[in-house]
C-alpha positions as CSV (number, residue, x, y, z in Angstrom):
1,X,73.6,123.6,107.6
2,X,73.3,121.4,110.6
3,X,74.6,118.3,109.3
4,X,72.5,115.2,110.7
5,X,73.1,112.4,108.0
6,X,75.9,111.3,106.0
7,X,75.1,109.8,103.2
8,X,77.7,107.2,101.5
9,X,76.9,104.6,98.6
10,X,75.7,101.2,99.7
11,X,78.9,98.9,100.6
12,X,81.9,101.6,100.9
13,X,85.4,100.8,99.9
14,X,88.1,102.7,102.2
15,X,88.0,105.7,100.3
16,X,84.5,107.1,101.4
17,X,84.9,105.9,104.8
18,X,88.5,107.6,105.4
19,X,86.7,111.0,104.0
20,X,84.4,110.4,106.8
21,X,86.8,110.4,109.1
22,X,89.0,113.2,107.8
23,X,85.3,114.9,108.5
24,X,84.6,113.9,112.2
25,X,88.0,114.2,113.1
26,X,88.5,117.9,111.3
27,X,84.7,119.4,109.5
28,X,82.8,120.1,112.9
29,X,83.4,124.2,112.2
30,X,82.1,124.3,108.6
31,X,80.0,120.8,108.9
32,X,78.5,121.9,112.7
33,X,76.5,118.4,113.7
34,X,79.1,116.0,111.4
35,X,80.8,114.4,114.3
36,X,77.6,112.8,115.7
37,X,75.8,112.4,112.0
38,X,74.2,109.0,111.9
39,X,75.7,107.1,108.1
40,X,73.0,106.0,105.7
41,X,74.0,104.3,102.4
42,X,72.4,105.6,98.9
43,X,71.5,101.7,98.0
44,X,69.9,102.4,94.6
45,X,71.4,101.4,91.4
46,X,70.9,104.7,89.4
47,X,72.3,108.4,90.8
48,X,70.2,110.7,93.0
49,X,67.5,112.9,91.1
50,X,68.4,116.8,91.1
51,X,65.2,117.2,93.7
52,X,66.8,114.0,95.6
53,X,69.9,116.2,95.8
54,X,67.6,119.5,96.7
55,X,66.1,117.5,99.8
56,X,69.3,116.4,101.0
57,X,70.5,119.6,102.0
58,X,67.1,120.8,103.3
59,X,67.2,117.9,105.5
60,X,70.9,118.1,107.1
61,X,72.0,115.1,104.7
62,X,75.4,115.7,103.7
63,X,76.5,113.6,100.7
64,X,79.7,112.2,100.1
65,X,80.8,110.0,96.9
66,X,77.3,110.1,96.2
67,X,75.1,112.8,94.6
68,X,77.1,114.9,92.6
69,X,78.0,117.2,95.3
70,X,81.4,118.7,96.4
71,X,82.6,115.4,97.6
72,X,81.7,113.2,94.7
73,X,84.8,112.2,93.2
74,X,82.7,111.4,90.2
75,X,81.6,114.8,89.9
76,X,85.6,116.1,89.5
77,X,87.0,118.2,86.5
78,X,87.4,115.9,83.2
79,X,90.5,114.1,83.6
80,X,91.0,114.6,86.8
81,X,91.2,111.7,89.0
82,X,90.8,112.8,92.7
83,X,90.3,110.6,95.4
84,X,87.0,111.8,97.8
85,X,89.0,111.6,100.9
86,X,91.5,114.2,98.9
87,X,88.2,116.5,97.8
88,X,87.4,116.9,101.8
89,X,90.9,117.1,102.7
90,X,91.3,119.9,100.1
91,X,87.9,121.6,101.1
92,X,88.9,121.4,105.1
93,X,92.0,122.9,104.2
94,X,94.0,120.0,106.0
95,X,95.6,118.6,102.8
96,X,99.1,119.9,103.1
97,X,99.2,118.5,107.0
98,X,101.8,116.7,107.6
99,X,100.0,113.8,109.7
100,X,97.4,112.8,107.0
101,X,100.2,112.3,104.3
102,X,100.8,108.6,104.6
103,X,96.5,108.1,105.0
104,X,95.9,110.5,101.5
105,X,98.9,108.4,100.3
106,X,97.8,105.1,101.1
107,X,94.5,105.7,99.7
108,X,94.8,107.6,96.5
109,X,97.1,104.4,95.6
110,X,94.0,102.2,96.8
111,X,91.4,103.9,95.2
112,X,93.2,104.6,91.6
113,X,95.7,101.7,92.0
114,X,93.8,98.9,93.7
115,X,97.2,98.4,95.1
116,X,95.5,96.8,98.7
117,X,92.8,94.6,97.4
118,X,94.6,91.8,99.6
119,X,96.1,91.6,103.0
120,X,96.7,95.5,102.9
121,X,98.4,96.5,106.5
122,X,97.2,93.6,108.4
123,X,100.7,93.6,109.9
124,X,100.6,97.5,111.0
125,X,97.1,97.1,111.8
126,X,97.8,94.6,114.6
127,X,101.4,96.9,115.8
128,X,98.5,99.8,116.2
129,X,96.1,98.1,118.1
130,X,98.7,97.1,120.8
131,X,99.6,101.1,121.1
132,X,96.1,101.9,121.5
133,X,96.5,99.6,124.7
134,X,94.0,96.7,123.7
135,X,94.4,93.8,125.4
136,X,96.4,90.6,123.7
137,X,93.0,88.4,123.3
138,X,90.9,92.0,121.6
139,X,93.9,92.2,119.5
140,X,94.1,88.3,118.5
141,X,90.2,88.2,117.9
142,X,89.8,91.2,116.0
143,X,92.7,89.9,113.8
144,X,91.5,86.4,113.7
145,X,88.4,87.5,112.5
146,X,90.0,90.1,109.7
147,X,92.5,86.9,108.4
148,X,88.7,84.7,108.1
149,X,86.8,87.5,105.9
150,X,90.3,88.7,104.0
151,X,90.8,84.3,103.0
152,X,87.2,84.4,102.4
153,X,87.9,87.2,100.1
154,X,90.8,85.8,98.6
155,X,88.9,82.7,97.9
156,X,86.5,84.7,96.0
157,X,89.4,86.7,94.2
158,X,91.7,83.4,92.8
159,X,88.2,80.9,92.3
160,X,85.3,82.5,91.1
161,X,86.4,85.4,89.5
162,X,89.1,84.5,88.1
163,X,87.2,81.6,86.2
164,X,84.7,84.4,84.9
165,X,87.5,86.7,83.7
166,X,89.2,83.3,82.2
167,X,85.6,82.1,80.6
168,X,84.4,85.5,78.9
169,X,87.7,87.7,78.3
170,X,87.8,88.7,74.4
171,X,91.6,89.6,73.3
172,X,92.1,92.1,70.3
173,X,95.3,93.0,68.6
174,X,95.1,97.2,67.8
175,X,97.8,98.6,66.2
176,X,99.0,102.4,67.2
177,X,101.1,103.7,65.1
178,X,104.2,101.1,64.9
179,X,103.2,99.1,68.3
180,X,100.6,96.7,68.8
181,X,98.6,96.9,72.0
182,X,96.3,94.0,73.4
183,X,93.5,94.9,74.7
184,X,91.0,92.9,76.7
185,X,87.4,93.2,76.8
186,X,84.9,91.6,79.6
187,X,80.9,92.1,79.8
188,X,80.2,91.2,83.4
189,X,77.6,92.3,86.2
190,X,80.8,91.3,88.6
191,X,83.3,94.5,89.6
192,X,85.6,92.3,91.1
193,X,86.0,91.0,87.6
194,X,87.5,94.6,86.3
195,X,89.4,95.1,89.1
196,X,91.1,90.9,88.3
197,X,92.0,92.4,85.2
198,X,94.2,95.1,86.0
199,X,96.2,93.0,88.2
C-alpha cells in the first residue's frame, strides 16, 4: 500500500507522534509514501466503523493509535500494556537499536507513567537546539514560548483540576485480605482529572 495519510486521534500526546516519527525516519521500505504522508486526526468521540477501517487501507490511510489496526496500542494482547511507538518500533524491526533506547525509554514511562506531564526535558530540549546550530534568539523564542504554554498548563493542572478532583473525589475503605486499601473514585468529563489522581 502506498501510504498517503496518517491518521492519529484528534489532539496527540508524545506517544503517537514519536511513532510517527520512528515511521518517517525508518517505515519508507514497508510503508512506501510514509515520509511525505499528510497527518489527519480521527476527531470523533466513538472508534472507527469496521467499513471505516476497510476504506482506510483502500485509500492509503494508514492508522496509528487509532482504528484497531497494528499500531493501536488499544488493540494489544489482554494485559499487555505496550506503548504505540514500541508496536512500530517492534514491527520496523528497529526495537533493539541502540539509538532509540532512551526515546522508547522516555516514552513508555510517559505514556504508562505520566512521569513528564510537567516541564519534561525543557532543559535538554534547549542543550539540543544549540547543536542543531539554531541561532541564540530561535533558541530563546521557541523556549520562551514552550515556558508560556507549559505555566499555562500548570495553571490548569494546580487550579482547576485540582479543585474538581478536590470537589467530587469519593474515598472508600476495601479490605483485602488483612490490609485495607483506599480507593478513590471520580466521575468527570475532564482526563486531566485521572491523570491528577495518580500523582
Amino acid at each position: 500500500m502506498e501510504v498517503q495519510k496518517i491518521l492519529i486521534p484528534n489532539k496527540p500526546h508524545l506517544d503517537p507522534i514519536a511513532a510517527i516519527y520512528l515511521l518517517g525516519q525508518y517505515g519508507e521500505e514497508k510503508f512506501p509514501g510514509v515520509n511525505d504522508a499528510k497527518i489527519i486526526f480521527w476527531d470523533e468521540a466513538r472508534d472507527p466503523t469496521n467499513e471505516e477501517i476497510k476504506n482506510f487501507s483502500e485509500n492509503g490511510v494508514l492508522p496509528v493509535d487509532v482504528g484497531g489496526s497494528v499500531f493501536d496500542h488499544h488493540n494489544t494482547d489482554e494485559g499487555r500494556q505496550d506503548p504505540t511507538t514500541e508496536l512500530v518500533a517492534s514491527y520496523l524491526g528497529i526495537y533493539t537499536r541502540p539509538e532509540l533506547s532512551a526515546l522508547l525509554a522516555y516514552v513508555r514511562e510517559d505514556d504508562l507513567a505520566g512521569l513528564h506531564n510537567r516541564y519534561g526535558d525543557l532543559a535538554y530540549l534547549i542543550k539540543s537546539m544549540y547543536k542543531q546550530g539554531m541561532a541564540s534568539n530561535e533558541v530563546v523564542s521557541s523556549a520562551l514560548g514552550i515556558l508560556h504554554y507549559l505555566q499555562v498548563a500548570q495553571y490548569e493542572w494546580h487550579h482547576n483540576v485540582k479543585k474538581e478532583y478536590e470537589e467530587k473525589k469519593k474515598v472508600k475503605t476495601i479490605k483485602r485480605n488483612k490490609n485495607k486499601l483506599k480507593v478513590i473514585i471520580i466521575e468527570s468529563d475532564n482526563l486531566q482529572v485521572a491523570n491528577y489522581g495518580i500523582t
